[in-house]
N, C-alpha and C positions, 0 to 999 in steps of 0.2 A: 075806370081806365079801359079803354078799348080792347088791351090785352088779357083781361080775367073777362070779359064778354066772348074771345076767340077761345081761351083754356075752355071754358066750358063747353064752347059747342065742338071742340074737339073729340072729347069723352062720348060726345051725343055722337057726334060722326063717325068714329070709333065702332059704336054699338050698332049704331045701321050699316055699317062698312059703306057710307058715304065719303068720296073725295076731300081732303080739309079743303084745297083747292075752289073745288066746286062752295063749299059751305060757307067759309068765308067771301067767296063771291056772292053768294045769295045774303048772305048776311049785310052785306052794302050795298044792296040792291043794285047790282050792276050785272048788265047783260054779259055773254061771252064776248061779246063782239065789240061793246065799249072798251071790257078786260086787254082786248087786242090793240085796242086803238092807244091805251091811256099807256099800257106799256110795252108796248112792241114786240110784244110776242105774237106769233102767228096764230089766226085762230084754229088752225087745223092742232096746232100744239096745245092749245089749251085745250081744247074737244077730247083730244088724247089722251090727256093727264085726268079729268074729270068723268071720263069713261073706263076710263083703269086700264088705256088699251097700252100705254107706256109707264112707265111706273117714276115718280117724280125723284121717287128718295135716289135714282141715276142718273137726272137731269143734269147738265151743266147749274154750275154754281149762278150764272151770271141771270140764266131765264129765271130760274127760282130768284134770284134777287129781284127782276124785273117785276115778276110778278109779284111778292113782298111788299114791296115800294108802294105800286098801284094802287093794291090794297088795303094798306096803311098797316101793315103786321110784320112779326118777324119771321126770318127766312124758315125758321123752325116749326112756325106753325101751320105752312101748309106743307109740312114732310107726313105721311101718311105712316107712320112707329107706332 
């Protein structure tokens, strides 16, 4: 299941203080810029969330769903906890 493949690289991203955002996008091999395309977030907002220069876990509910979606995972697993 897709979603004990994202638990895990969570733990990893965790330890590098990587983005889950970012990881799980890499993880489906998808650019930022597809990210923006496939779910309508702007890609200055993802760049932001993945550089740590906004912090996700105070997003609006609706973009962290958007982006969930896109990505095939739940809204919880790219919250950076």
């Amino acid at each position: 299941m897709i979603e004990k493949k994202y638990h895990k690289a969570q733990k990893t991203a965790n330890a590098w203080e990587i983005s889950h955002l970012k990881w799980a996008r890499e993880l489906q091999g998808m650019s930022q810029t597809k990210l923006a395309d496939v779910s309508g977030v702007p890609l200055r907002t993802i760049r932001s969330y993945e550089n740590n220069q906004s912090d996700i876990n105070k997003a609006q509910a609706i973009i962290v769903y958007k982006l969930a979606t896109a990505l095939g995972v739940k809204m919880e697993t790219l919250m950076n906890l």
